[in-house]
Phi, psi and omega in degrees: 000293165286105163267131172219163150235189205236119165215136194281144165265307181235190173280354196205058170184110188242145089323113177253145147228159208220142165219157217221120187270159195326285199315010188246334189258329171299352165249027151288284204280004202235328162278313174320237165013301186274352165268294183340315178287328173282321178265004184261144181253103206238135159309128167107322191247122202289163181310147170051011164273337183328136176291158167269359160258044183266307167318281175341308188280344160303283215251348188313329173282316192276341185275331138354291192284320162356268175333291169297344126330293180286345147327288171344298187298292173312307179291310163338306179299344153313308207299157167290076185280344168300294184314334179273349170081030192265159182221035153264172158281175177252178194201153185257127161262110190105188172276153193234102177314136182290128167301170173192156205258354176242017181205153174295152187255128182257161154171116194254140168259119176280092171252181183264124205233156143297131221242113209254135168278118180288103191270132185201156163058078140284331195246168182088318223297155164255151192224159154276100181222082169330137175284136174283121146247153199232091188292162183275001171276318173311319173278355183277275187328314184303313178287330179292336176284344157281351178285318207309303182310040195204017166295146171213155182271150179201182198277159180261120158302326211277106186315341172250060134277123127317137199259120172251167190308144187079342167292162190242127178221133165294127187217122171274142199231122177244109198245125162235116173267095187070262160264344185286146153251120189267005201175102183227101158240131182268347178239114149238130178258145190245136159259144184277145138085354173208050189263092210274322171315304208222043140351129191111319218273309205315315172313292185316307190300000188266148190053032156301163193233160172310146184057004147261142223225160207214113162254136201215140176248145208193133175247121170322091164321149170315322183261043171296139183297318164323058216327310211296008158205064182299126158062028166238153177267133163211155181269124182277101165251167197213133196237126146247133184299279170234175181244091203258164171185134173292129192236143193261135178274195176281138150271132170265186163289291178316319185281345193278305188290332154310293173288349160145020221235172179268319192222181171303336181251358191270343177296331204274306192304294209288305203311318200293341187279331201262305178321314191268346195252312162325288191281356189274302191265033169277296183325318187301300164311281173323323151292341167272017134295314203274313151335287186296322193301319165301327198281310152329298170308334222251319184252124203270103162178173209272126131278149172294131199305313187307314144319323187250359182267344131348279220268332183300313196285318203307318179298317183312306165307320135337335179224012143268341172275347174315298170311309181292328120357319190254012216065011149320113187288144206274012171262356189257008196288142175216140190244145173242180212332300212272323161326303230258316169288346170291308181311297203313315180292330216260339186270325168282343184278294165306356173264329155320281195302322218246023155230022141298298181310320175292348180289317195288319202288311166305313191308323179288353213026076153266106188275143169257132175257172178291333171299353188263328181291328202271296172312304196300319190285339175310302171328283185295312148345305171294290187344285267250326202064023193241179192272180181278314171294345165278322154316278195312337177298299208296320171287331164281350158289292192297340153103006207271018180304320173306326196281323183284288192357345180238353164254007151285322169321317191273344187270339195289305183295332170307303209280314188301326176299357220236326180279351179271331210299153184267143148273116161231175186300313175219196189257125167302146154296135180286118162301127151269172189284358168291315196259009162275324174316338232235314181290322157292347139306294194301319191286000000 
């Protein structure tokens, strides 16, 4: 139906052109014309009765230029664009010939290709990517810290506690302004270090012991929950009752199965898997940062604008919605001058890179299977807290198979670079030139 061919202009700008035979565009147009003749309400003539060279003489420029658009469309939904690499929108090169229903319709579309990389010393690179240990005190701070929620507040027993910042103290509390009592409570609980009632108070109340009473003169802050004694002085006496304190518990079996684990060691076991699975792809990442930035330097060539203008929006969006998260409002969201040359440089570099990757990945035939597409929807699916099948919705509402299908290709070949790569424990010392000078005097 459609025929074309493909001519390269450049390494990253291919022209398709195409040609479409009469018949294929008279029967464009003899349907364009028959929904018209059923829906145009033309005078003198009842619906769908219109003669068509009535219609022709009305509506023939617009139902034309109609057609040959949607030719236009239709043959592009031909081309193969994975395989032509392309990554534009397409754009009509040149004037688009008035149709005609006795002659073929020509017409070339211009896009933007990846630009295939004479790719070379990919393999071997060296990266830092450190073996994780995982010590037993980081996993003792992991357990407390799941402990810490499980705090409970309870009474302090022990007859030597002393009241320290964060404690909550039971207090009987007495205020005189000369012979007047201006503020008689026999029961108040005061929290050390955040006591919002009696600001002022707190400095006197540190290291008091239970049953011990205290006269202090203390001046009230402005901002006291009390108003009437707001920024007035008084003589204070003060008894403290109890001594309440947050206490983090032990760990058991039983508090282990609470938060979600079968026992204390299987808790122990999960914090220490999730700790090492956490800093291995922190460690991972970096080394495929640092894959690219060699693989970038080494290699010299043009991207296509449309590429990096691509990878520009995406980092935009990406750090207003960040912004936006954080409470920004996103329509007042802006980037300046040096934020915008920073994205620009960050944006030609993913754009580098991701036609490097695609270079090493033909060379290599590393092909993404299904099984690779199906771990990425897992993948996202756990993150997500979502179902697999709510994924797989999602990415087909959005039109998005090509976009994961290509962000598996780059993670599948990262990762195949990374296994070529020598790994080392930390980044080698630089030798400087004091110090080969300073060794070839010794010797």
């Amino acid at each position: 139906m459609f025929d074309y061919k493909v001519e390269e202009m450049n390494a990253s700008r291919i022209h398709i052109h195409f040609s479409v035979s009469a018949n294929v565009v008279k029967d464009a147009i003899d349907e364009a014309y028959a929904d018209l003749k059923a829906n145009a309400h033309v005078p003198k003539f009842p619906k769908g009765k219109a003669p068509r060279r009535v219609l022709e003489r009305k509506y023939g420029h617009h139902i034309n230029a109609e057609v040959a658009q949607k030719l236009v469309q239709q043959g592009y939904d031909t081309v193969d664009h994975t395989a032509l690499k392309v990554v534009s929108s397409p754009s009509i090169e040149g004037n688009l010939d008035m149709i005609n229903a006795a002659k073929d319709f020509s017409f070339t579309l211009g896009v933007d290709v990846r630009p295939t990389v004479e790719v070379s010393n990919y393999t071997g690179l060296e990266v830092v990517y450190p073996t994780v240990e995982i010590t037993d005190e980081e996993i003792q701070k992991a357990i407390d810290a799941r402990l810490f929620s499980q705090r409970k507040v309870e009474a302090v027993d022990d007859a030597s506690a002393t009241l320290e910042n964060g404690d909550y103290a039971l207090v009987a509390l007495k205020l005189m302004s000369g012979e007047e009592v201006v503020h008689d409570v026999p029961g108040t609980m005061i929290t050390l270090g955040s006591n919002k009632m009696y600001p002022g108070l707190d400095e006197h109340m540190m290291g008091m012991s239970v049953g011990e009473s205290k006269e202090v003169e203390v001046t009230i802050a402005d901002n006291a929950g009390v108003e009437e004694l707001r920024g007035n002085t008084f003589a204070a006496t003060i008894e403290l009752k109890q001594i309440q304190r947050k206490t983090t518990p032990e760990l058991t079996d039983e508090l282990a199965v609470t938060l979600g684990y079968v026992d204390a060691a299987d808790m122990r076991s999960k914090l220490q898997e999730d700790m090492h699975s956490s800093r291995d792809l922190n460690f991972k990442n970096q080394a495929r940062i640092q894959l690219l930035q060699q693989l970038v330097a080494s290699h010299t060539f043009s991207v296509p604008p449309s590429m990096v203008q691509d990878q520009l929006g995406a980092l935009e969006n990406e750090l207003k919605m960040q912004r936006a998260y954080a409470g920004d409002d996103p329509r007042k969201i802006v980037f300046s001058d040096a934020q915008r040359q920073d994205l620009a440089q960050r944006a030609t570099f993913a754009a580098k890179a991701a036609c490097i990757l695609g270079s090493i990945c033909e060379k290599e035939g590393l092909e993404v299977v299904d099984a690779d597409l199906d771990a990425k929807i897992q993948e996202l699916a756990d993150m997500q807290g979502q179902t697999v099948e709510n994924i797989k919705a999602y990415i087909a509402m959005e039109g998005a198979d090509s976009v994961l299908r290509e962000r598996v290709q780059e993670e599948k070949t990262l990762n195949w670079l990374l296994d070529q790569a020598v790994r080392l424990e930390e980044a080698k010392a630089v030798e400087t030139d004091e110090a080969v000078e300073g060794s070839d005097s010794a010797e």
